[in-house]
N, C-alpha and C positions, 0 to 999 in steps of 0.2 A: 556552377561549382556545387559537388554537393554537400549537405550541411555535416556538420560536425559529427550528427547522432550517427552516420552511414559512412563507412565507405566500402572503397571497391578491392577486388584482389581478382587473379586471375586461377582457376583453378581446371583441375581434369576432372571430368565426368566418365564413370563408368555403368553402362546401361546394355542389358540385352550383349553381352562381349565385345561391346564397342566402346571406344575411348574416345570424348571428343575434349576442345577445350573452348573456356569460356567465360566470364569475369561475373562473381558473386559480387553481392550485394552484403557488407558486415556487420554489423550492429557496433557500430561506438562504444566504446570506453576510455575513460583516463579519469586518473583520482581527482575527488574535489577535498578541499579541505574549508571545514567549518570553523571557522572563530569568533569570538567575542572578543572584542575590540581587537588587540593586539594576541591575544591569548589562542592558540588552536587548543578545539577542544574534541576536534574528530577526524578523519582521515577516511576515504572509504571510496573503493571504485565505483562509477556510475555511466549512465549514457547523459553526456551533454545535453543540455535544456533542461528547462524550469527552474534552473539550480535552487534558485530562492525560495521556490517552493518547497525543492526539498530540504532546504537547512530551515525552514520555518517549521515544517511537519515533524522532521528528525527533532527540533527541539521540543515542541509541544509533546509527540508521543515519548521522548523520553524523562519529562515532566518536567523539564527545564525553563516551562512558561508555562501561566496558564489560562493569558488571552492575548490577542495581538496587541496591545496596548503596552505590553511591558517591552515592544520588542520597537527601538526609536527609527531603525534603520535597516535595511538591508539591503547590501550593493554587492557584486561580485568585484574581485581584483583583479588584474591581469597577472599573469604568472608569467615572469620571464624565462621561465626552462620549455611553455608548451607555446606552442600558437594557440591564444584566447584565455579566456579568464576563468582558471581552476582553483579558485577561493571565495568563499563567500565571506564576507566582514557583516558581524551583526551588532549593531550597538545597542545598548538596552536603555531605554526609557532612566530619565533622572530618578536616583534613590535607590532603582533596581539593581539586585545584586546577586548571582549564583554561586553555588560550591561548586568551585572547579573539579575539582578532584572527583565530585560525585556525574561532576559532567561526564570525564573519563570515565567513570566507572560503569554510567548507562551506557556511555560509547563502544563498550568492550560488550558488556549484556546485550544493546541491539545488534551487534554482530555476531553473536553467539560467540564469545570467546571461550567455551571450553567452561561453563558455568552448568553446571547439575540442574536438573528436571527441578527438584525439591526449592533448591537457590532460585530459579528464574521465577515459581508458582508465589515464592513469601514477597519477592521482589515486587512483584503485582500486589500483592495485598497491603503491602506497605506505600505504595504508591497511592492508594487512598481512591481505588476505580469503583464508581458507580455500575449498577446491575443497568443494562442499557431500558430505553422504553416495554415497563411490558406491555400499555396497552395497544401497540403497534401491530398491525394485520397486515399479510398478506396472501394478496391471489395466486393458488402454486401456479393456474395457468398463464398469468404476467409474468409469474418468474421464469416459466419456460423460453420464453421468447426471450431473455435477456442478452444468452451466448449470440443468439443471430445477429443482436443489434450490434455487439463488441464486435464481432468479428467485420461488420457490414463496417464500422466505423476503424476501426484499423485497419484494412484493405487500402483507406484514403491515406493513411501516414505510415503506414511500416511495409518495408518489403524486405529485410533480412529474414523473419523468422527466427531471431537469439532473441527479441525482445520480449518481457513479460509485461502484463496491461492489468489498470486496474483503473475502474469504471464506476462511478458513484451513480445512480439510479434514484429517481423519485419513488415514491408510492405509486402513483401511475405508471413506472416504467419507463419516465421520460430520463434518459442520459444527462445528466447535469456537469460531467467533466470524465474526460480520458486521459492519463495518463500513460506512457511507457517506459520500461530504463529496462539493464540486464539484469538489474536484480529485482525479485520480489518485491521485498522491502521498501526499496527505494520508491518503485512504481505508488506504493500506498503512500508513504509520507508525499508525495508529489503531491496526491489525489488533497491527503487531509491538507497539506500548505495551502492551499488552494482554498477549501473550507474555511481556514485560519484567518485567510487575507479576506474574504468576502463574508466574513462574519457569520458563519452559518454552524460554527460551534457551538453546542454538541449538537451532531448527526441524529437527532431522534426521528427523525423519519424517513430514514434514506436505507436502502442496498448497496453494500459495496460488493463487485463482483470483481475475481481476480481471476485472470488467466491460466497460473499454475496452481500449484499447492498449497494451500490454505495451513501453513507450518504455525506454532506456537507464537512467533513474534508475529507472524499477519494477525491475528485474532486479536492477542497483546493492544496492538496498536489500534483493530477497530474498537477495542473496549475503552480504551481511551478518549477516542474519537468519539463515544454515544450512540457506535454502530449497532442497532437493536437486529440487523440480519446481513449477516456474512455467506456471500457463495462464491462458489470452487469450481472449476471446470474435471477436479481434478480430487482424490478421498483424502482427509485431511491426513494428521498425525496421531496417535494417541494422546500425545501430551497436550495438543491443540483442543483434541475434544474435551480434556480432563480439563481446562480452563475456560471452553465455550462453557460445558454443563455448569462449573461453579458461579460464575458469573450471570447464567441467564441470558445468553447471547444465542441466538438461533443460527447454529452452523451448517448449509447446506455444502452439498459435494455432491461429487460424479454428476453435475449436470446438463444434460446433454439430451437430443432428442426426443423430447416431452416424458424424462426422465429426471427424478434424484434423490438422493437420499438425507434425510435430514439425519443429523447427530445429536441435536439438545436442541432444548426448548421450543418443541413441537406445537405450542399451543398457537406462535405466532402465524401459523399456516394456517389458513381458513376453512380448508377441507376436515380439520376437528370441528370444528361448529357446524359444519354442515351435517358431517355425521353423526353427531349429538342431538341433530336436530331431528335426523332421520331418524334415529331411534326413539326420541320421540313419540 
């Protein structure tokens, strides 16, 4: 049986004027819904698995905790409309308590509901985000090799091709957790739940590398997370970069083939000190 994240359809292939037919392979989806206790406080499509990781990520990056400790429980529900369990129930630690409303309202902002460049940039400032590690370094040639390792380790778990991947990396470049879903977003909170639950908050020494487009809310969320370097398979946003550079966050992109292009906070690439040295 295959698992929830995939299934199958049958479809026509057109190649060279010839038609043949044949059963893809589809990347999962169906809504999860987030709650605190009895209360939903999110709603949002994803690929099945990790759920909890990502209503733990989803709540940390939209500031709604701010260590596992406030967080007493977390279980999935079964939903009697789907086959399997599309709710998560999160209970909060004794004492603790959130503003719902403001829950919502990060709810609607991590999904971009229609909120302005200007509204989402003060929404970060008011969130109270730390400038990630500056004294953090890295090898550009380590980071070259990163795509090969993502790809080399999704080859083992995905075979639609609709999923997006996002991969937290050591300083050495060892892979410390993979994540998938259809949405960007999600794939990262998966990544940071994960961080959350193994206590490794804030990320000051780690890579996270995403599969797609490194948009405004990825960055958002590594800034939250303590991610001191963010890379892209793929060239960011404007408005992504306008908040790498304010922040101090090193956004790479386009990288690929022992190529890439950095957008802000250049110093954390090693190849400045190298050539500082040279000039020398």
């Amino acid at each position: 049986m295959l698992p929830r994240t995939v299934s199958v359809a049958g479809v026509h292939t057109w190649m060279e004027g010839r038609v043949s037919r044949s059963i893809d392979y589809l990347a999962g989806e169906e809504p999860l819904e987030i709650c605190v206790a009895e209360t939903p406080i999110a709603v949002t499509m994803r690929t099945p698995g990790n759920d909890l990781e990502l209503a733990a990520g989803f709540l940390f990056t939209a500031g709604l905790i701010k260590d596992p400790q406030q967080i007493a429980s977390l279980r999935p529900e079964p939903d009697e409309q789907q086959d399997g369990a599309n709710r998560v129930r999160v209970d909060l630690a004794p004492g603790m308590t959130i503003d719902l409303e403001a829950a919502r309202r990060n709810s609607c902002t991590a999904s971009t509901c229609g909120v302005s460049g200007k509204a989402s940039m003060d929404a970060v400032r008011a969130h109270g985000v730390e400038p990630p590690n500056p004294d953090y370094l890295v090898d550009p040639e380590m980071l070259c090799f990163l795509p090969d390792k993502l790809r080399a380790a999704r080859a083992a778990v995905g075979c639609t091709g609709a999923l997006h991947a996002a991969a937290l990396f050591s300083e050495t470049g060892e892979m410390l957790v993979l994540r998938e879903d259809v949405g960007r977003q999600h794939a990262v909170d998966k990544v940071i739940g994960w961080a959350l639950g193994h206590g490794l908050l804030p990320l000051r020494q780690s890579i996270l590398l995403v599969s797609g487009r490194a948009g405004f809310e990825i960055v958002r969320k590594a800034l939250v997370a303590g991610v001191p370097v963010l890379a892209s398979a793929a060239a960011p946003s404007d408005l992504a970069v306008t908040l790498a550079r304010e922040f101090g966050l090193t956004l790479v992109g386009l990288l690929r083939s022992g190529r890439f292009v950095v957008y802000s906070a250049v110093q954390r690439l090693q190849f400045v000190s190298r050539a500082a040295e040279s000039a020398a």
